[in-house]
N, C-alpha and C positions, 0 to 999 in steps of 0.2 A: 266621460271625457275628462284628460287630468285638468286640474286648475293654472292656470297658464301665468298666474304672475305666485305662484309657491318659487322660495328660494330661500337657500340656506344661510344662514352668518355664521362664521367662523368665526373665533374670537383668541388670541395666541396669547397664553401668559405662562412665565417661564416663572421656575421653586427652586430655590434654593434649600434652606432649614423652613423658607414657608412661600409666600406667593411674593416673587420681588419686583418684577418688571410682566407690564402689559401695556395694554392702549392705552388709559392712562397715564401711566409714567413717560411713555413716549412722548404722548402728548406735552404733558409738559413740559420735558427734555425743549423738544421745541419751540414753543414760545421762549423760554428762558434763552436758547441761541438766538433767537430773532429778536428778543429784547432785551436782552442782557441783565439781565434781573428778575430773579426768583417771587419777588414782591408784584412787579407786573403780571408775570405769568399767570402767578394766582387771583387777582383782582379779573385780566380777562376769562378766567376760570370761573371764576364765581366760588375759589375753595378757599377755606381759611389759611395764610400762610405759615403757620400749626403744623396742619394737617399736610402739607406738601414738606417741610423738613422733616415731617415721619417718614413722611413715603420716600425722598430720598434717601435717609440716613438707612430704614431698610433696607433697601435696593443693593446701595452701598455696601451694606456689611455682607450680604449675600453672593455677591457678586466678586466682593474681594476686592474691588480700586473703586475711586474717588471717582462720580459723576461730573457734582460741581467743582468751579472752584470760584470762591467769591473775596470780594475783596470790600471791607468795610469802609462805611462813611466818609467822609473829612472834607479837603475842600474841593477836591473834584467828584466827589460823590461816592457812595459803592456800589454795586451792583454784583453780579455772577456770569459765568459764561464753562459751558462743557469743557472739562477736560477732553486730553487725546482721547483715553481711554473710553473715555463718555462718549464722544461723538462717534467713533467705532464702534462700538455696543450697539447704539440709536441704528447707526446705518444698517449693521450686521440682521437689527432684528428687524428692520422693516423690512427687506429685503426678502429674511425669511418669513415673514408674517404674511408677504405678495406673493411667495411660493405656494404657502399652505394653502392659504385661500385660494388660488388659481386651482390648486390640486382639486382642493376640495369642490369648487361649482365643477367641473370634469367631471367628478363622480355622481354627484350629485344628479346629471344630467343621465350619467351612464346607469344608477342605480336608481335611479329615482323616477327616472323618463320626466324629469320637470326642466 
């Protein structure tokens, strides 16, 4: 009798010259629109904010346009917020990321009988 709670994960990361955008980066993309700051993002992440200007400036150069755009210090403060082109990319690939995934539990089900 098959195992009744087996189930696949799909996981969608697109290459440029190397690995640029996944779950990850999306993820972040997100918080950063909802908090407007790249600094936030990363602290409810638990990443250093290092290691997320790697990951975006990768992303970026891969991808060929500008994710963020942020705006420094002073007396209103700085923060960041997606460009156009960012938040089109984000939508673009969630979109297709809920494709693949639907695809794939279908098959899964059809080739796998789980």
């Amino acid at each position: 009798m098959p195992n009744k709670q087996l189930r696949c994960q799909v996981s969608v990361r697109i290459y440029g010259e190397e690995k640029c955008f996944g779950p990850g980066v999306a993820e972040l993309l997100e918080r950063v629109d909802r908090l407007h700051s790249l600094r936030k993002a990363t602290i409810e992440m638990d990443m250093a904010y290092s290691k997320a200007w790697k990951i975006v400036k990768i992303a970026e150069e891969n991808l060929g346009f500008s994710l963020l755009r942020s705006v420094t210090g002073g007396k209103g403060g700085g923060g960041a917020d997606l460009t156009e082109e960012g938040r089109r990319f984000l939508t673009a690939y969630r979109r297709f990321e809920a494709s693949v995934r639907g695809y794939a539990d279908e098959m899964f089900v059809e080739i796998m009988g789980g």
